[in-house]
N, C-alpha and C positions, 0 to 999 in steps of 0.2 A: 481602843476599847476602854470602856469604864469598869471602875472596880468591879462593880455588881455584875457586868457582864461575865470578866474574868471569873471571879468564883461559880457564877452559876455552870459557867464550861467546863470547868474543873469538877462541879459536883456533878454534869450529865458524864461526862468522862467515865468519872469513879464510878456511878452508877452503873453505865455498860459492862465495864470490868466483872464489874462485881456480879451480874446477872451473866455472863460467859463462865465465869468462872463455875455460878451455880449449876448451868447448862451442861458444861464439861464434866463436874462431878457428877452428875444423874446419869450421863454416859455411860461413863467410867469409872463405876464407884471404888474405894478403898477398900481392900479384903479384910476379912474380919481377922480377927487373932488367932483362933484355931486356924482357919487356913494357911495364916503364915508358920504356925507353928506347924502345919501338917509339911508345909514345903521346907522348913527346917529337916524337918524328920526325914523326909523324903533324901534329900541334900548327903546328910549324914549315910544312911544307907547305902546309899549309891557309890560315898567313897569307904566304906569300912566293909561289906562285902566283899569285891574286887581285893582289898588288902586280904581279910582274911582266909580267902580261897590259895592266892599267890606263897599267901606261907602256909596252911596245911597240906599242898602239896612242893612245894620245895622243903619240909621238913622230910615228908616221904619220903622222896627222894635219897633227900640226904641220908636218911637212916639207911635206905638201901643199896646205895651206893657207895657208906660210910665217909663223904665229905666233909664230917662237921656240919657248919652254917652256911658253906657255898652255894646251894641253891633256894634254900629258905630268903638268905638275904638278897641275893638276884629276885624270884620272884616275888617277895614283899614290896622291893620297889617299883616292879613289873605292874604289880595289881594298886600299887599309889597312884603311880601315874594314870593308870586306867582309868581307878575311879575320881581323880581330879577331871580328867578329861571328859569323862561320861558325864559328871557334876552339872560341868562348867557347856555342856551343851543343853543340857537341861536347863540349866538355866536362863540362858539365851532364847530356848525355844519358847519359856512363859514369858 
């Protein structure tokens, strides 16, 4: 192959690229800012919820049972995990 052929295959190359590429994002566009910030938000909820249920009722608890922090700190980390778990499916599922 002569030079000229070689760069001209390389610029149809890059060109293909470059028009898939375009095709793929008109697809599949990139979500705007609020939305990422709405799934932020969403994210957040979904594990600080779950937390704060797990200790307003093992505080309950505790008071009524007078345990101290025995069940507050059981299910605070009951309602973490939960809501890492819940998160972390959420997240997968978008």
């Amino acid at each position: 192959m002569k030079p000229d052929e070689e760069t001209d295959r390389r610029m149809d190359d890059a060109a293909r690229r470059a028009l898939r590429r375009e095709e793929q994002a008109r697809k599949d566009p990139e979500p705007s800012l609020g939305r990422r910030l709405g799934q932020i938000g969403v994210l957040g909820w979904a594990i600080v919820v779950p937390l704060l249920i797990g200790l307003f009722i093992g505080r309950w608890l505790d008071r009524l049972f007078g345990t101290g922090v025995m069940f507050a700190a059981a299910l605070l980390f009951l309602g973490a995990a939960l809501g890492l778990w819940s998160a972390w499916r959420w997240m997968h599922r978008q």
